[in-house]
Backbone as JSON, one array per atom type, in Angstrom:
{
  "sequence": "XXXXXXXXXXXXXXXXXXXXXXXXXXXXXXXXXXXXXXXXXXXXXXXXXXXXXXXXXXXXXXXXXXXXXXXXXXXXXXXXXXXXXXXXXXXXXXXXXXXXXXXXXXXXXXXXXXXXXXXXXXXXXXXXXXXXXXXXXXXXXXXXXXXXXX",
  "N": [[6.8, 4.38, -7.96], [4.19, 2.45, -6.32], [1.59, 2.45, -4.17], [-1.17, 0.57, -3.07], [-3.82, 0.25, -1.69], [-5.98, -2.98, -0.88], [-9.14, -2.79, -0.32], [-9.52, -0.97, 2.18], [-10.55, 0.34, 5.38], [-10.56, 2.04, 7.45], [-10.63, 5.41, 7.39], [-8.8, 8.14, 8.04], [-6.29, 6.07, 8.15], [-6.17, 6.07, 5.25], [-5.75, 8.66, 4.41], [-3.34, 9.37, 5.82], [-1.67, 7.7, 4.47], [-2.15, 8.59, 2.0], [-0.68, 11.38, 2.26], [1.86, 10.47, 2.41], [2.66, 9.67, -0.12], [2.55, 12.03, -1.21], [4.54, 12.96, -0.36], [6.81, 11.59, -1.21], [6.59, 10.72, -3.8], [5.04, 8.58, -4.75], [2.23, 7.03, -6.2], [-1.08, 6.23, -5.62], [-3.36, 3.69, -4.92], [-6.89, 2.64, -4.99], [-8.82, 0.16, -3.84], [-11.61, -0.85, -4.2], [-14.34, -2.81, -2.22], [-14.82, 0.43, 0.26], [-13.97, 1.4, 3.56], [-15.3, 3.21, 4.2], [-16.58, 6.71, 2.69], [-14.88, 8.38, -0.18], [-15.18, 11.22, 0.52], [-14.63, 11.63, 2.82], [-14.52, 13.67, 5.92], [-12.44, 12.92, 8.03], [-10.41, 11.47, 6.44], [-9.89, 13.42, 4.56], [-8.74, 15.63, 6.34], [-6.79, 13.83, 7.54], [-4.84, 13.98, 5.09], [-4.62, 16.48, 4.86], [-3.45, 19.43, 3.17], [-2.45, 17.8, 1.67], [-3.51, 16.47, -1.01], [-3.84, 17.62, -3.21], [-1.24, 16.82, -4.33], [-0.96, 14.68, -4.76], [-1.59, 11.26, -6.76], [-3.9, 9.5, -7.43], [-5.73, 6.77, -7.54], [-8.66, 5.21, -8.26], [-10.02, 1.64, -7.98], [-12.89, -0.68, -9.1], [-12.49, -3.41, -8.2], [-10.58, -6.16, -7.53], [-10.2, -7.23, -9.61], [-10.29, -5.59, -11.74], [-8.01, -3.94, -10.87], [-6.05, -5.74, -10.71], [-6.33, -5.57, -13.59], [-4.74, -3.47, -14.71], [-1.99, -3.67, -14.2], [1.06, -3.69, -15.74], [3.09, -6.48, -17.6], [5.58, -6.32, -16.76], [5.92, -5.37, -14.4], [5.91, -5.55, -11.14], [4.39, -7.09, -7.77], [3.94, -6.72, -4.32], [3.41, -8.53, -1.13], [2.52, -6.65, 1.4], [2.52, -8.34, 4.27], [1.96, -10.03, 8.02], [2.81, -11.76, 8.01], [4.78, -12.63, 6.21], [7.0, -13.73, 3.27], [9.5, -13.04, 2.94], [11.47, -10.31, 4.02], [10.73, -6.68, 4.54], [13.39, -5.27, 4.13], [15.06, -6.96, 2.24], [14.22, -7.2, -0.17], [15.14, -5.85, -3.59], [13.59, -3.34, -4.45], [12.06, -1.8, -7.25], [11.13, 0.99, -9.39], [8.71, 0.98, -10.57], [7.38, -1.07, -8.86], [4.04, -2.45, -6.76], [3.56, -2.12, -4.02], [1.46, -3.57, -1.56], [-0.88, -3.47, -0.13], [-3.31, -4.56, 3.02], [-6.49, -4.91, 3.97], [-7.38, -2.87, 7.25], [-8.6, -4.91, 9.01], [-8.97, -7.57, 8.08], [-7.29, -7.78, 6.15], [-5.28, -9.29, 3.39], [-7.34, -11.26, 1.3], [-7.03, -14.92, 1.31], [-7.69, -15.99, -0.96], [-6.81, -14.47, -2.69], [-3.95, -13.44, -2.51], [-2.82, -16.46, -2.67], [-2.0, -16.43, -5.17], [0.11, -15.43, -5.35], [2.53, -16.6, -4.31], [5.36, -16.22, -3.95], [5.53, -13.56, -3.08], [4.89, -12.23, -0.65], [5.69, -10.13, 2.06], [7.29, -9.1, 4.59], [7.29, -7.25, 8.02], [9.46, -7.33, 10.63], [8.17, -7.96, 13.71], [7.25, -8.05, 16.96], [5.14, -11.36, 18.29], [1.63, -11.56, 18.2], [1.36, -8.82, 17.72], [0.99, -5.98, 16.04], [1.73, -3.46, 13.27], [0.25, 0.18, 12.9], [-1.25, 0.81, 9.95], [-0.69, 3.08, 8.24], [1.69, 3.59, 9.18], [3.17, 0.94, 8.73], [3.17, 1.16, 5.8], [4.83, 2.84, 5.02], [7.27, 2.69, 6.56], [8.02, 0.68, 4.3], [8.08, 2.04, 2.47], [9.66, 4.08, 2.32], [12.3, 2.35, 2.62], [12.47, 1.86, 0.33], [12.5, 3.48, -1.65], [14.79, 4.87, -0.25], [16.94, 2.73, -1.6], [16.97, 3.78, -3.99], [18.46, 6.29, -3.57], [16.63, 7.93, -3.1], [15.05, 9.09, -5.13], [13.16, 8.66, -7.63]],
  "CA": [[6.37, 3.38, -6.99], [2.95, 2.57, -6.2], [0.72, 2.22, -2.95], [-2.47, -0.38, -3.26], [-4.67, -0.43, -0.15], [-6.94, -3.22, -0.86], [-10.32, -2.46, 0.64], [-9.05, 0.04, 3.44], [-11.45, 0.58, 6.3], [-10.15, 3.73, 8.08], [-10.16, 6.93, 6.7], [-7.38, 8.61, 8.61], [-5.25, 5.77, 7.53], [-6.19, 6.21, 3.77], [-5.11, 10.35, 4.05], [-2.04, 9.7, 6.18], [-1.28, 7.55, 3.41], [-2.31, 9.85, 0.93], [0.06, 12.4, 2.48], [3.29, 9.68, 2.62], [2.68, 9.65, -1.31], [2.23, 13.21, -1.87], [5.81, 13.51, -0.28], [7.36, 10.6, -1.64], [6.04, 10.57, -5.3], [4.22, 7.45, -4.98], [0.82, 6.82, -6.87], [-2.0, 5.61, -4.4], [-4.54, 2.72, -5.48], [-7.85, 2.26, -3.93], [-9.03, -1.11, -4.33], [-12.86, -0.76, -3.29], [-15.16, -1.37, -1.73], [-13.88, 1.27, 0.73], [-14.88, 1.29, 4.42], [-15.67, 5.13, 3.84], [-16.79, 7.64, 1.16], [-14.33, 9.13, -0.17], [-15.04, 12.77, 0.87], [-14.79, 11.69, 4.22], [-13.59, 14.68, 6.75], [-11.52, 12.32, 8.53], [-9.86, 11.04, 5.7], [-9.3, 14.5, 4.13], [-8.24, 16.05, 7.41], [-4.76, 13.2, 8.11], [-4.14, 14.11, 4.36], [-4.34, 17.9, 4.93], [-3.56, 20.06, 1.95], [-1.75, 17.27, 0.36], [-4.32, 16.05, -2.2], [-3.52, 18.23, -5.03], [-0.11, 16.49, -5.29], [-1.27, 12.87, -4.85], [-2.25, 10.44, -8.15], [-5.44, 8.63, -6.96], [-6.53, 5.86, -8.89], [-9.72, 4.16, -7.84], [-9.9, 0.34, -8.86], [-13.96, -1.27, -8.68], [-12.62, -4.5, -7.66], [-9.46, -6.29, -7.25], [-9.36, -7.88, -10.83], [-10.13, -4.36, -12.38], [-6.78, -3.68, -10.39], [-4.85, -6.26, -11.91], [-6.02, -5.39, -15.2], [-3.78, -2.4, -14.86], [-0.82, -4.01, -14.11], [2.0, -4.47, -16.99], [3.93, -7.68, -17.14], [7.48, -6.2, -16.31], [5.18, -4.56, -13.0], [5.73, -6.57, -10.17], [3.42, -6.84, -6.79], [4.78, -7.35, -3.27], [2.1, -7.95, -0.72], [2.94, -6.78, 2.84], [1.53, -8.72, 5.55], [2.14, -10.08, 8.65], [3.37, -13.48, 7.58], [5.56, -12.32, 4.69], [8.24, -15.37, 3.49], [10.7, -12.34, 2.68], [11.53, -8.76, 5.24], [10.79, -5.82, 3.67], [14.12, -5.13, 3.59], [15.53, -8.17, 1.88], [13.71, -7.17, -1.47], [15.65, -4.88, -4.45], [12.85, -2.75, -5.41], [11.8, -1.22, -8.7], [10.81, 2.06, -9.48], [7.6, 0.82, -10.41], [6.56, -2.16, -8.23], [3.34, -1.98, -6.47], [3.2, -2.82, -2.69], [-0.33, -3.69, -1.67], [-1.36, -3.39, 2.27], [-4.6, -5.59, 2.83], [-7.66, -4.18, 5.24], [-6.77, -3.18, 8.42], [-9.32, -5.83, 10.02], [-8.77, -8.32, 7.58], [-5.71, -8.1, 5.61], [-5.81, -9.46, 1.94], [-7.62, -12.61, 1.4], [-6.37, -15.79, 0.67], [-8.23, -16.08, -2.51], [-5.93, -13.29, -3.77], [-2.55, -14.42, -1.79], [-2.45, -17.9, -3.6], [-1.76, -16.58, -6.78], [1.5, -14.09, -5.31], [3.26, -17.46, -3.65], [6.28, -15.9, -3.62], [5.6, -12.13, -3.21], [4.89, -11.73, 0.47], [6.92, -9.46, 2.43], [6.72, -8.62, 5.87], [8.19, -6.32, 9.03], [9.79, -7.9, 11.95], [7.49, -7.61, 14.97], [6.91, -9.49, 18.21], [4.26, -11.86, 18.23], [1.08, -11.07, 18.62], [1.0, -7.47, 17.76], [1.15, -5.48, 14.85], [2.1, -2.16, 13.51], [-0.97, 0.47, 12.26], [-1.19, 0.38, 8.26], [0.17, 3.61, 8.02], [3.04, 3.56, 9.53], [3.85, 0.15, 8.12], [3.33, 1.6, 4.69], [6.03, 4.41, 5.33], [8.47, 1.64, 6.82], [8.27, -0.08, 3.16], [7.99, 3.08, 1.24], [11.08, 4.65, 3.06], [13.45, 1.32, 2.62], [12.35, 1.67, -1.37], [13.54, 5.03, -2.19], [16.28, 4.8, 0.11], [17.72, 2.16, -2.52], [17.06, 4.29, -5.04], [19.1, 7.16, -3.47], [15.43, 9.17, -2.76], [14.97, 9.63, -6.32], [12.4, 7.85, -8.57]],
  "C": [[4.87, 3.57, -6.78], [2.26, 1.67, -5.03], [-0.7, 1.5, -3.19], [-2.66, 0.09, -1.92], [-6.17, -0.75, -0.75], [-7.96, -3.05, 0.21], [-10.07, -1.69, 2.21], [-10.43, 0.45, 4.1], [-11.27, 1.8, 6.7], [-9.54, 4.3, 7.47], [-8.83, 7.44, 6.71], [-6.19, 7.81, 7.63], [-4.72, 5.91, 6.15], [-5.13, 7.7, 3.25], [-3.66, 10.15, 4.97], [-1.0, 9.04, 5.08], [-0.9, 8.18, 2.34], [-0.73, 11.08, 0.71], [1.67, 11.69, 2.26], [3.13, 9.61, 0.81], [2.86, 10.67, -1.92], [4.06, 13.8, -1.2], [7.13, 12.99, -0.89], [7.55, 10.35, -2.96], [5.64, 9.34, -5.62], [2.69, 7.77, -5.69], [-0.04, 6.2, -5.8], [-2.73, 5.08, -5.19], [-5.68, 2.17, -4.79], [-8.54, 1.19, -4.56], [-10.52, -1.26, -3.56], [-13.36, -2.39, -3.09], [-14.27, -1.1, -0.46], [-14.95, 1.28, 2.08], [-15.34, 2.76, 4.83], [-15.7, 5.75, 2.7], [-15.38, 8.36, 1.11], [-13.89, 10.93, -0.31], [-15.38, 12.78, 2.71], [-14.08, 12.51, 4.95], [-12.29, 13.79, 7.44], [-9.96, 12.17, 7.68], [-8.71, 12.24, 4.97], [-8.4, 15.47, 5.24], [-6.38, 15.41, 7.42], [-4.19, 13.64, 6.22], [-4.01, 15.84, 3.7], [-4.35, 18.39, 3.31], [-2.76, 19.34, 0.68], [-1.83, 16.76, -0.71], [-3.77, 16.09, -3.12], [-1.89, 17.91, -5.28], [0.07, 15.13, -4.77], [-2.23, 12.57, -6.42], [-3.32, 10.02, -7.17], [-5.91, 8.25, -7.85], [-7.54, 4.77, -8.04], [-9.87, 2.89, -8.75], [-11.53, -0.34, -8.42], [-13.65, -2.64, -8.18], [-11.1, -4.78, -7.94], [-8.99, -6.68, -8.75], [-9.57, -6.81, -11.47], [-8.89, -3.71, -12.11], [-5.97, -4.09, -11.18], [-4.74, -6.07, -12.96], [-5.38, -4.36, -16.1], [-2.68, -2.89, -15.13], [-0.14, -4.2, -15.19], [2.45, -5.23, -16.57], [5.02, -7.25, -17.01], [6.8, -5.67, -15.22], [5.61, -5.56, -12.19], [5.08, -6.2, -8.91], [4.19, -7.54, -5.77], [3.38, -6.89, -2.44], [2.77, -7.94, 0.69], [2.05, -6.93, 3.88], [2.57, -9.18, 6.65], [3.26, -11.34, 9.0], [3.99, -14.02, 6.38], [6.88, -13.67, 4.67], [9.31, -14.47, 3.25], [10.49, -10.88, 3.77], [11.95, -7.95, 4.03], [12.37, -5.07, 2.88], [15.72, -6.03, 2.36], [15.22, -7.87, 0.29], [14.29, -5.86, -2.03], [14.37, -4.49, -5.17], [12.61, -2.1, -6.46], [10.95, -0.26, -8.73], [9.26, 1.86, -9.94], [6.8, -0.57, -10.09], [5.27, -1.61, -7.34], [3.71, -2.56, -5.14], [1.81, -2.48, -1.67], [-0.68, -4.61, -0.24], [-2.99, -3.6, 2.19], [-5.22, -4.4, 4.15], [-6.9, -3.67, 6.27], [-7.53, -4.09, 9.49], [-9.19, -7.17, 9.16], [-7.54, -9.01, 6.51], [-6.02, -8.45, 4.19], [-6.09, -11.44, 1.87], [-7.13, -13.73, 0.62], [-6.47, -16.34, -0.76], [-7.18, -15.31, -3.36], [-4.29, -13.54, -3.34], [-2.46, -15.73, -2.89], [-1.82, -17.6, -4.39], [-0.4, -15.96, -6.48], [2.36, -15.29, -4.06], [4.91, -16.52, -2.94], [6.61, -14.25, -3.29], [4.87, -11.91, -1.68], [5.89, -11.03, 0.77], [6.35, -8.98, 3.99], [8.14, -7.6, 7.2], [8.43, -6.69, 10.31], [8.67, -6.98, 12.93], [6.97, -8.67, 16.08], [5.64, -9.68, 18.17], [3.19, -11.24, 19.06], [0.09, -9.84, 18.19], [1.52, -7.03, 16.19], [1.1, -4.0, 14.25], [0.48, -1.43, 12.44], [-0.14, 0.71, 10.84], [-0.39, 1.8, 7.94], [1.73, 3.72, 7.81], [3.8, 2.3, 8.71], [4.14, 0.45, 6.71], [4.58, 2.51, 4.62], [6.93, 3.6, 5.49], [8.95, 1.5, 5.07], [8.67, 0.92, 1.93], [9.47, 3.75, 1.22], [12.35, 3.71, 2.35], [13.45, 1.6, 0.57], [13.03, 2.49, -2.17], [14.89, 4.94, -1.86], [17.29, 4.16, -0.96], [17.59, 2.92, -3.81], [17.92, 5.75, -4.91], [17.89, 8.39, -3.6], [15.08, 9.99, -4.17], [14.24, 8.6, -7.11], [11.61, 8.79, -9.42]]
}
């Protein structure tokens, strides 16, 4: 399985990430530009000593991203205003799910093209859960169907 965070602003959230991958066996994808260096204390701090058993793949731009992707890959983008609930979707051991800014989210320029690949997490209007945590929600429900084994 594999973790995108296009253009991620906060650190913290990047390494608590980091750390939900390094327990999980997810791959992490940084989709710059990045609203921090990445030797930021912050950053390294929420992802503690869990580095050295996280992938980290830096991407220079979003279509250098895609140009990873294989065609049996599929992309689920989780936002706020998803047409499917995260748990509604049979995931695949190597789909990517790809969590937009946390001040901006992923722009519509890049949405258009994934019509049918939203996905989102019940929450009362309004409000919204931090990127972490929502990542973990999605990451959690994924394995689970796989019986915590990928």
């Amino acid at each position: 399985m594999n973790i995108v965070l296009y253009q991620p602003q906060i650190p913290a959230n990047t390494g608590s990430i980091a750390r939900l991958c390094a327990v999980t066996g997810c791959r992490l994808h940084l989709v710059r530009p990045l609203g921090f260096f990445l030797d930021d204390r912050h950053m390294k701090r929420a992802g503690l000593d869990y580095w050295q058993y996280v992938e980290v793949l830096i991407h220079d731009s979003w279509e250098d991203f895609v140009g990873t992707v294989e065609a049996d890959e599929r992309l689920y983008f989780i936002e706020t205003d998803g047409t499917s609930l995260y748990h509604q979707i049979a995931y695949q051991s190597k789909d990517y799910l790809v969590f937009g800014s946390e001040t901006t989210g992923i722009p519509p320029a890049v949405m258009q093209f994934y019509a049918d690949q939203h996905v989102s997490i019940p929450m009362k209007q309004g409000r919204s859960l931090n990127l972490a945590n929502t990542a973990s929600i999605v990451v959690f429900e994924a394995w689970r169907q796989h019986d915590f084994q990928w």
